[in-house]
C-alpha positions in Angstrom: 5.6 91.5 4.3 3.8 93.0 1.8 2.0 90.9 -1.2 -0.2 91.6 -4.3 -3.1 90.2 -6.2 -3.4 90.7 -9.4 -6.1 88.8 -12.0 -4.0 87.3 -14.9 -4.3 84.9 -18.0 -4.5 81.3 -17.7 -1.1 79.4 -17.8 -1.1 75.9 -19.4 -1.3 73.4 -16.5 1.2 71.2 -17.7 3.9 73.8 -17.5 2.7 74.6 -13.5 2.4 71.5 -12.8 6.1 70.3 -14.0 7.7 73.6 -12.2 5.7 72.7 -8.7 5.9 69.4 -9.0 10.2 69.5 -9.0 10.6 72.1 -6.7 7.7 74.3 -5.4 4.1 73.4 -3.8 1.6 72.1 -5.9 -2.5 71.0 -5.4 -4.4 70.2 -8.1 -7.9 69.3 -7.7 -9.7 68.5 -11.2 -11.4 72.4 -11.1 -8.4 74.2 -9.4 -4.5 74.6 -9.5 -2.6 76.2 -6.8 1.0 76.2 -7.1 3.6 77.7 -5.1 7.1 79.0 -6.6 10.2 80.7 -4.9 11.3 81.7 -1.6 9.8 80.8 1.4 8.7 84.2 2.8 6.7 83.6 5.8 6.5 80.2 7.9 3.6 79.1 10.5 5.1 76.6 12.6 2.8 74.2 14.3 6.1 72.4 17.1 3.1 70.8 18.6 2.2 69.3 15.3 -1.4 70.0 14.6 -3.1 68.7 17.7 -2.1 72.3 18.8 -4.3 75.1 17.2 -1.8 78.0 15.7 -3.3 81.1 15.5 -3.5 81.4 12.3 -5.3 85.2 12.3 -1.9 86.2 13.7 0.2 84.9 11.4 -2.0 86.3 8.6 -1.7 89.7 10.0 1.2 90.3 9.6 1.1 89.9 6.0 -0.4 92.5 3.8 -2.4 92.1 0.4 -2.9 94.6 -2.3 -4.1 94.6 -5.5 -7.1 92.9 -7.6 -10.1 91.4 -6.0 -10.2 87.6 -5.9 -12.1 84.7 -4.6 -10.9 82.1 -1.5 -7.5 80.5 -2.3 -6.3 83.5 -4.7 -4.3 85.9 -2.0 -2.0 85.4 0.8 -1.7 81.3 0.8 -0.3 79.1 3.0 0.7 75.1 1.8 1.5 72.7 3.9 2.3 68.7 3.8 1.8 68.0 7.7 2.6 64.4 8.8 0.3 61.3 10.1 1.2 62.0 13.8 -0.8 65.2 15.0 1.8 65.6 17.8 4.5 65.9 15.3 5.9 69.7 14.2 4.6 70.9 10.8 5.0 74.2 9.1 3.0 75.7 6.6 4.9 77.8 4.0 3.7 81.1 2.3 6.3 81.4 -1.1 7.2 84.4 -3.2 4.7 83.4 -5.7 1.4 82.1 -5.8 -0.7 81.0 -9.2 -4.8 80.3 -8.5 -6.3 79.4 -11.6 -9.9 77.8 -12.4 -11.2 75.5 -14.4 -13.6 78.1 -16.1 -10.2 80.1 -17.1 -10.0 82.9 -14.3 -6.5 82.9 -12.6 -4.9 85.4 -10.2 -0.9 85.5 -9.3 0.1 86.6 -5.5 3.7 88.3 -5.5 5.7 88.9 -2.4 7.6 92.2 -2.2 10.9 91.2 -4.3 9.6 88.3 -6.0 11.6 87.6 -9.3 8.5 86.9 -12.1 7.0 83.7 -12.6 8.3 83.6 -16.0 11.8 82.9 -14.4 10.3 79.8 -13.3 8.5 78.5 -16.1 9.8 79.8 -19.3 12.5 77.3 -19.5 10.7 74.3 -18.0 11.5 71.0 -19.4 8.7 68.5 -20.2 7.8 65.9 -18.0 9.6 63.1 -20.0 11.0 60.4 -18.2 9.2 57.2 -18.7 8.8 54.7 -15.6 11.8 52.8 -15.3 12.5 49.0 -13.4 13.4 48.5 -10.1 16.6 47.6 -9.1 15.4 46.8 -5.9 11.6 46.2 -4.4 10.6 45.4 -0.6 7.9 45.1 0.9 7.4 46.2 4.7 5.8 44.1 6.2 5.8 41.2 3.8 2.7 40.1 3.1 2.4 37.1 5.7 3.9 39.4 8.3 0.9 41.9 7.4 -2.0 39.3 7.3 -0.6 38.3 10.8 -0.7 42.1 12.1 -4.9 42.2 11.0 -5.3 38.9 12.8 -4.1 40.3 15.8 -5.5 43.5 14.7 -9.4 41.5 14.4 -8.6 39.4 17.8 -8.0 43.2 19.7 -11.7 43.9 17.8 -13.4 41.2 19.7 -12.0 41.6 22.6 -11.5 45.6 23.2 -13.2 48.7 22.9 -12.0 49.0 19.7 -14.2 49.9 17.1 -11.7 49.7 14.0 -8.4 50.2 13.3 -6.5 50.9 9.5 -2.7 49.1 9.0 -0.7 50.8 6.7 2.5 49.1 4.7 5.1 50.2 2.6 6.6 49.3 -0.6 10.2 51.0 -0.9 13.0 50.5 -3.6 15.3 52.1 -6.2 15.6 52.4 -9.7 18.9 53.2 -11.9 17.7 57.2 -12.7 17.0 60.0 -10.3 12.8 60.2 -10.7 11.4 63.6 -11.8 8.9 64.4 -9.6 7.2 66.2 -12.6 7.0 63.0 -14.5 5.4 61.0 -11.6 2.9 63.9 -10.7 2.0 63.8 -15.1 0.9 60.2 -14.9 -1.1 60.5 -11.5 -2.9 63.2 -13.7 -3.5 60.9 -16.5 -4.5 58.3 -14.7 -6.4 59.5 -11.5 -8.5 62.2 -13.4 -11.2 62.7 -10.7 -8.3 63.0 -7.9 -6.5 66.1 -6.6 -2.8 65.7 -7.4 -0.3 67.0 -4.7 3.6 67.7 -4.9 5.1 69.0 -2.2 8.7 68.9 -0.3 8.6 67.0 3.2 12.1 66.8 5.6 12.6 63.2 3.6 12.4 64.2 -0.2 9.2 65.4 -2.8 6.0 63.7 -1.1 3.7 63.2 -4.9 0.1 61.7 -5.2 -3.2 61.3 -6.3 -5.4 61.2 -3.1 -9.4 60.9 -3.6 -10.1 61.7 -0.7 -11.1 64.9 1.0 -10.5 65.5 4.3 -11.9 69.0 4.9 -12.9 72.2 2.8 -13.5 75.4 4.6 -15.6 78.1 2.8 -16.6 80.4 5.0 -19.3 79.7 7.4 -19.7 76.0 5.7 -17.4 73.0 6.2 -17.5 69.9 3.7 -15.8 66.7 4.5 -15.5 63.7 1.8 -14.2 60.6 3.6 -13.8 57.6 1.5 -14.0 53.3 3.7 -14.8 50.9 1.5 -12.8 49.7 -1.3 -13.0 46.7 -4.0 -10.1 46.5 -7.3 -11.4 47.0 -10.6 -10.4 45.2 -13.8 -9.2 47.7 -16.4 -10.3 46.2 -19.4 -13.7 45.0 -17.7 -16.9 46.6 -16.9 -17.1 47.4 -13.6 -20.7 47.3 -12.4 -20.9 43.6 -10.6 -17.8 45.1 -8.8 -19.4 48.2 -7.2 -22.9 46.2 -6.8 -21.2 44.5 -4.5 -19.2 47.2 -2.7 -22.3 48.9 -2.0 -24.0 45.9 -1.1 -21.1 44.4 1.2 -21.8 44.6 5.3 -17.9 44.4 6.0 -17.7 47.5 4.2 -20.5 49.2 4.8 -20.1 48.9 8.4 -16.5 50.1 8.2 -17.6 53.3 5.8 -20.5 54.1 8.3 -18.1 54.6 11.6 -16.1 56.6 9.6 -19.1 59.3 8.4 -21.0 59.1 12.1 -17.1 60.1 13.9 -17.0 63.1 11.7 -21.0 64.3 11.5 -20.1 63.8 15.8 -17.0 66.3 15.5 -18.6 68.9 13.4 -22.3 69.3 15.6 -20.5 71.1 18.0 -19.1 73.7 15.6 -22.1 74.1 12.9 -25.9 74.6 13.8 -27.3 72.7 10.7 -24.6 68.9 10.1 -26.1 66.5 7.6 -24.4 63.5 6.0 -25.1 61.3 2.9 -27.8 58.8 3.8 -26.1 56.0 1.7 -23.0 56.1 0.7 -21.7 56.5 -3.3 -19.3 54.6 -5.7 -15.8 56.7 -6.0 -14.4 55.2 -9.2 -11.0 55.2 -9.7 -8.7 53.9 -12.4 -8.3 49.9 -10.6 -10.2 50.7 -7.5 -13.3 52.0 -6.5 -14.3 53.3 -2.9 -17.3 53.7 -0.5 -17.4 57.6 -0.2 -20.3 60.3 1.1 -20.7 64.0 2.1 -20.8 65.3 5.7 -21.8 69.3 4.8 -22.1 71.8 7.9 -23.4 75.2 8.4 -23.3 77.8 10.7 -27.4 79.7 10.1 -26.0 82.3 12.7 -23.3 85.2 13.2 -21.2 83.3 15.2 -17.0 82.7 14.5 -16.6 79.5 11.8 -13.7 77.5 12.8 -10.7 78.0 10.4 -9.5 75.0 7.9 -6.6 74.7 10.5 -8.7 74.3 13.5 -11.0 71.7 11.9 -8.0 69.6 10.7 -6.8 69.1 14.8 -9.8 68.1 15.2 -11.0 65.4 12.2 -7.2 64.3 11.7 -6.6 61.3 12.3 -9.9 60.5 10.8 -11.4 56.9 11.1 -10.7 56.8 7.3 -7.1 56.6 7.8 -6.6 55.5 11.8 -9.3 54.1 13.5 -11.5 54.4 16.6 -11.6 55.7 19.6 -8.6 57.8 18.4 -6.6 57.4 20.9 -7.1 53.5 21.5 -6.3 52.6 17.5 -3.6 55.2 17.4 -1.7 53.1 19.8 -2.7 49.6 18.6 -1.5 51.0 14.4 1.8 51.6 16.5 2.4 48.8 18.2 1.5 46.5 14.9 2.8 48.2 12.2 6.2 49.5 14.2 7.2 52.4 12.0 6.8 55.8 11.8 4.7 56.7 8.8 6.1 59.8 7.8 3.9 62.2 5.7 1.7 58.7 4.6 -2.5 59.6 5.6 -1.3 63.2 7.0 -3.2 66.3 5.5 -2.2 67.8 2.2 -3.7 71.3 1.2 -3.3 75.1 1.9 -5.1 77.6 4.1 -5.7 81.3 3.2 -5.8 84.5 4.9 -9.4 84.3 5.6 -8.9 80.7 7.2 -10.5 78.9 4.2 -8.9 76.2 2.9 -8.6 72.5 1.1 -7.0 69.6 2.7 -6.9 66.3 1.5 -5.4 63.0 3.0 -2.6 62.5 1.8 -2.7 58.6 0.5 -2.1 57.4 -2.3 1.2 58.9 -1.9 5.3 58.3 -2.9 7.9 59.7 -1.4 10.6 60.6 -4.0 14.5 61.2 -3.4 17.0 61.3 -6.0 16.6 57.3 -7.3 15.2 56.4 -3.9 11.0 55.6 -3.7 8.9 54.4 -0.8 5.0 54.7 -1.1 2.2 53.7 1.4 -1.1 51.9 1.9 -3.5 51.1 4.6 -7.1 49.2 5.0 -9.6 49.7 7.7 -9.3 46.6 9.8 -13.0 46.5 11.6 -14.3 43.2 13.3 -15.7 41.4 10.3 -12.2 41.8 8.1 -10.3 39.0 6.7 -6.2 39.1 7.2 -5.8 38.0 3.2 -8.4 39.9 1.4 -7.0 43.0 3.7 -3.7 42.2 2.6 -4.3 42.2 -0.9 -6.1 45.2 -0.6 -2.8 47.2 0.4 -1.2 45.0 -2.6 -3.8 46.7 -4.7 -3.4 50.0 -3.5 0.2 50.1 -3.7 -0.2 49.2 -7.4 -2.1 51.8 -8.1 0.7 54.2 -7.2 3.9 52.2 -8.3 2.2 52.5 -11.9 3.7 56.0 -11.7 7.0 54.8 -11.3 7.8 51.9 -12.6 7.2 49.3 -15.6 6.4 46.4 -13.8 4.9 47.1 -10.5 2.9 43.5 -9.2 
């Protein structure tokens, strides 16, 4: 298959973002905007889920790219939505039509061989309208006693086990009387989470949309960065918030909990990069009602030898601590056996990969699975020794809030 680069205008983001958001592939970090329109032309499939490297220079190979010069991100892409469970199959798409475009105004479009223009797809695009609508029906699984119980048992497994920590996730699912526009939910995320990369993309159970914060991996080159966010206190909207993250970045609980997150991933990494250094103390991530605990791991190869791709550095950080727990394996099994469901696309990585192995992936929390008038969203918190079953409880209750504000009017 052949495709072509070529350097092109700006289009307004709005009108990408409403097109991708209903029916193609969209990330949107605050500086960058990949989105994906049209056929599928080329499919990587991982039936080993990502715990099994693909080759991804293969795959790549067999696709050929013409035209304009361009930086990381602006030829032959790949997206993918993979799911929490690395053992499960994923697929990462290549689509007729590619638009990279920059914050400073430089954007490139990536045709396949074929490919109808993009003006098909967003000439006629309707604006993202719909307001957030009531629910005809809300439920919570687990209910929020059943939860507290689960991180009970979770902190009694602490004490007792080789277990390090361990994050329980819960669900909110419901309906309301209109079919949602994905479009709609992925404008408000936008609005609302502005320092957050907004994601759209389709999953075997409907359009998975969010607003995660949180950076799982970026691949440039012979460097790898890693952004995991532990830690997390609500924030009044109308208040100031700086007693609030004095205390986050003064609290042991979560201090603790955000330090065995950054030491598991500076650990992965040293074997890859000669030079692996990590935030000394950790930062306030402000969001719109929650703040996190968040630092840098930043590696570097200082030789000639072969830089893992973004693929083969997401089998090995995903699941990270952030979002399952440690040792791996150990909390893996203990999140199953508590929360008893099968989380889907919830906490699994969200991003693309290009034909030079670079990449973005975020985790993709923070997340709500859309299908016709049908919504379920997720949240977890990092259950570590010192955690309390109600305050961890209330945490997801928070969380979950934070995404139901995209959908509907009354969300608490």
């Amino acid at each position: 298959m052949r495709l072509t680069r070529i350097a092109i205008a700006p289009i307004e983001p709005g009108l990408l973002r409403a097109c991708a958001a209903r029916s193609g592939y969209l990330i949107e970090s605050p500086d960058e905007l990949r989105a994906g329109f049209g056929a599928i032309v080329a499919s990587l499939e991982l039936p080993g889920g990502i715990a099994d490297t693909a080759d991804t220079e293969a795959f790549f190979r067999n696709l050929t790219l013409d035209g304009d010069e361009g930086p990381r991100g602006t030829g032959v892409v790949a997206f993918a939505s993979l799911p929490f469970d690395r053992t499960q199959p994923g697929r990462l798409d290549v689509v007729a039509l590619t638009i990279s475009q920059f914050g400073d105004g430089r954007a490139w479009l990536t045709t396949a061989e074929g490919a109808p223009s993009i003006f098909d797809f967003i000439e006629d695009v309707s604006p993202p309208s719909q307001e957030t609508q009531s629910a005809v029906r809300l439920a919570y699984e687990p209910s929020g006693e059943s939860y507290a119980r689960s991180v009970a048992k979770a902190v009694d497994l602490l004490h007792e086990s080789a277990l390090d920590k361990v994050v329980l996730g819960r669900s909110v699912e419901g309906t309301v009387h209109d079919a949602l526009d994905p479009a709609a939910v992925a404008h408000r995320l936008r609005r609302r989470e502005t320092t957050s990369t907004i994601y759209a993309l389709p999953t075997p159970g409907g359009r998975y949309v969010g607003a995660s914060p949180e950076l799982l991996v970026a691949r440039i080159g012979s460097t790898a960065a890693c952004h995991p966010l532990a830690g997390t206190i609500a924030l009044p909207e109308r208040d100031e918030h700086d007693d609030y993250t004095k205390w986050l970045l003064s609290s042991g609980k979560n201090l603790h909990e955000h330090a065995i997150v950054v030491d598991d991933i500076a650990s992965i990494l040293r074997p890859l990069y000669n030079l692996v250094e990590a935030d000394q103390q950790p930062s306030i991530v402000p969001l719109r009602t929650l703040a996190h605990l968040g630092s840098w791991v930043r590696a570097s190869r200082l030789d000639a030898g072969p830089s893992p791709t973004a693929l083969s550095l997401l089998s090995l950080l995903h699941p990270s601590a952030a979002v399952g727990g440690l040792p791996r394996t150990r909390a893996t099994q203990v999140l199953r056996d508590l929360e008893g469901v099968d989380r889907g696309h919830f906490a699994g990585p969200v991003g693309w990969i290009d034909s030079d192995g670079d990449g973005d992936w975020w985790v993709g929390i923070r997340g709500v699975l859309l299908s016709d008038n049908h919504f379920r969203a997720w949240a977890g918190a990092g259950i570590v020794a010192e955690s309390d079953p109600v305050a961890e409880r209330q945490e997801t209750r928070d969380k979950l809030a934070s995404i139901l504000a995209a959908v509907l009017i009354d969300h608490i």
